[in-house]
N, C-alpha and C positions, 0 to 999 in steps of 0.2 A: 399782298398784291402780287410778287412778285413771285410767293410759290403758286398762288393760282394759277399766274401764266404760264410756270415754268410746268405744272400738272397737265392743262389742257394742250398743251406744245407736246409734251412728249406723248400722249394720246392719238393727238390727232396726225401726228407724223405714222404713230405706230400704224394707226387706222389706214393709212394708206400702202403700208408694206406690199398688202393685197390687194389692190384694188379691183385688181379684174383678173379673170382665171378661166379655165375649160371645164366643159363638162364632158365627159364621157361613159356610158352605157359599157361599157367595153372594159375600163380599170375597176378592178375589186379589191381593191388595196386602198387604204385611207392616206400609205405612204406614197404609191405610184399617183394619188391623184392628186398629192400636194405637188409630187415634181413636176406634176404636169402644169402647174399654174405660173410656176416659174419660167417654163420655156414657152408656154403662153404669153408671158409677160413681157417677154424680150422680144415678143415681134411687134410690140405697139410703141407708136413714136411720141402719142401726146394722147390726155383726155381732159374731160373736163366731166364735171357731175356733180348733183348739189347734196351737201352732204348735214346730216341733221347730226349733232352729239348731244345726246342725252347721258348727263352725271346723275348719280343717285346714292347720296349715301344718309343713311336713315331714314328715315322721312321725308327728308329735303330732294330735291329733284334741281336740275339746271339743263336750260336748251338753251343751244345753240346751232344757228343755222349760217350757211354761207354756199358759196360755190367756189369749187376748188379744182384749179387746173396742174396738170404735170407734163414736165417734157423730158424725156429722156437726154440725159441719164441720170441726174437727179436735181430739178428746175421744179418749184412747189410754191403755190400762192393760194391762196385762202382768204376771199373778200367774205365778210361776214355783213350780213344783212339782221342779224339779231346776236350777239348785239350789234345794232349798226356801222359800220364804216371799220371795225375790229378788222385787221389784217394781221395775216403772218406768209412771209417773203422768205426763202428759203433759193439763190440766188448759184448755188453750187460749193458757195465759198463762205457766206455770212448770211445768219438770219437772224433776221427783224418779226418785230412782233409791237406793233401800232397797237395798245388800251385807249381809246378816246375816251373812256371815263376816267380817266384820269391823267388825261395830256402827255402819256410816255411812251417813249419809244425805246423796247427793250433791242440790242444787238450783240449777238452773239458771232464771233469769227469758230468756226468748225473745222476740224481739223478734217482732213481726209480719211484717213487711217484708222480713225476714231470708231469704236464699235456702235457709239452714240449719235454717231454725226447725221442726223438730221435729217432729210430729205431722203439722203443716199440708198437709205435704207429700203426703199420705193423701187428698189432694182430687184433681177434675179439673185444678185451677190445679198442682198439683204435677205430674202428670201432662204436662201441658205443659211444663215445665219439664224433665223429662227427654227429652221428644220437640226441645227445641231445644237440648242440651248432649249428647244422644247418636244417633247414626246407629238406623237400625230395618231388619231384613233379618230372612226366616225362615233361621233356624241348617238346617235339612234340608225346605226346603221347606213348601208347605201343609198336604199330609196328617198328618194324627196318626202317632208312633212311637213307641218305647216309652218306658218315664220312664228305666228303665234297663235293664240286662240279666239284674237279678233280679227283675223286676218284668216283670207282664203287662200294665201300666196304659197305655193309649194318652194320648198328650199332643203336642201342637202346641208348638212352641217358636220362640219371636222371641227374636230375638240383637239384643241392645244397645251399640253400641259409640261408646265415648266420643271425642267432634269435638275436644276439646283436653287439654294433661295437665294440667289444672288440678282434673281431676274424682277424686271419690276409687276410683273403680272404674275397672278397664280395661276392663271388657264384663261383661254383666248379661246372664242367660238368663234368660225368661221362660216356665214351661212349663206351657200351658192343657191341663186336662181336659175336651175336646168335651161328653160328657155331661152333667157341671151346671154348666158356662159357670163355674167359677172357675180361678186357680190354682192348682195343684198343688205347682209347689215354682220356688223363684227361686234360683239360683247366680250369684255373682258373685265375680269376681276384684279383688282388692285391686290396688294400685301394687306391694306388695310380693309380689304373685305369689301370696300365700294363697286362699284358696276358702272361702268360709262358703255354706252350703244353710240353706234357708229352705223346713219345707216344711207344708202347711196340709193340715188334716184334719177332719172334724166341725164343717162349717160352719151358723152359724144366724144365717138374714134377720131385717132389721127386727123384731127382739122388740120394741121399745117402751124400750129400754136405760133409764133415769133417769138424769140429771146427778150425781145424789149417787154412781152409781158410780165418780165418778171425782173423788173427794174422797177424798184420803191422808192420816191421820193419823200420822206419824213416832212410831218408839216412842221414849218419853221417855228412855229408856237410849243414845241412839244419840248417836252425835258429829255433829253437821252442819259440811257444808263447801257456804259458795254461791257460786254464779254460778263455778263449776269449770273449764265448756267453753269458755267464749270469751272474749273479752278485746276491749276495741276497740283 
């Protein structure tokens, strides 16, 4: 129970590193246009978008869907609607992580400093941090292709591949929608060869989020288990 949540946690934080980026006609570098996402990134104060994560490893498949809002500079909540009522709280300081199928409430305290720390990684500084732990190349080139082969959707894709195996991904694809400068959906491979999709839909700028959104009250019926994820 606990590494699954601990799996889909570090996924779904990773999946948000990028959430939204530029497009430009104009950079011909797969590196100029990853820094451009970064300094894209710091001029947005909050969003919100509904995000589907699909796991697959073998034959077995897992969805999961919710809607997931962030505020600068690193405020990350994630109400799940399949599985139902599934949250995870990422508050600046400690994240929580609500399983209702099984009445627990996992919480973790994150340190700042932490290469790992959570949410934080939702920033430009995180952003950085994958540009000096993973390689940057367009997977098919500059021009837009399609997202898949059931799909008409044009998207750009930067292929991420990881400088040493200390990292928890082998390669990360990035797949930008030219038209409203975000991303579309992020695919990354595990160590163990799995593939989780991440992909973003009904995006909304700077609403003005409030801080109490991301204030969790654990239902008092729940078993708590803290500081879960890491150990010194």
């Amino acid at each position: 129970m606990i590494t699954h949540a601990n799996r889909i946690l570090s996924l779904v934080v990773l999946s948000l590193l990028c959430a939204f980026s530029a497009f430009s006609q104009t950079i011909t570098t797969a590196d100029s246009f990853f820094s451009s996402v970064s300094e894209v990134y710091a001029g947005i104060k909050d969003y919100s978008a509904t995000i589907t994560i699909t796991s697959v490893s073998g034959n077995k498949s897992e969805e999961m869907v919710g809607r997931a809002a962030f505020k600068r500079p690193n405020l990350l909540r994630i109400d799940f609607s399949k599985p139902d009522e599934q949250t995870i709280v990422f508050n600046g300081e400690i994240l929580t992580i609500y399983l209702p199928a099984y009445n627990v409430v996992l919480s973790q305290t994150v340190e700042k400093k932490s290469g790992a720390a959570g949410a934080s990684l939702a920033t430009p500084e995180g952003l950085s941090l994958m540009k000096r732990y993973y390689t940057i190349a367009y997977a098919t080139g500059p021009e837009p292709v399609q997202l898949d082969e059931k799909s008409r959707e044009q998207v750009v894709v930067l292929l991420l591949s990881r400088r040493s195996t200390t990292e928890m991904f082998r390669t990360i694809k990035l797949m930008i929608n030219p038209s409203n400068k975000s991303i579309r959906r992020i695919e990354a491979e595990t160590i163990a060869g799995d593939t989780v999709l991440f992909d973003f839909t009904g995006y909304a700028f700077n609403q003005g989020i409030l801080d109490n959104r991301f204030v969790y009250d654990s239902p008092a019926s729940a078993n708590m288990f803290n500081n879960f994820l890491f150990s010194e």
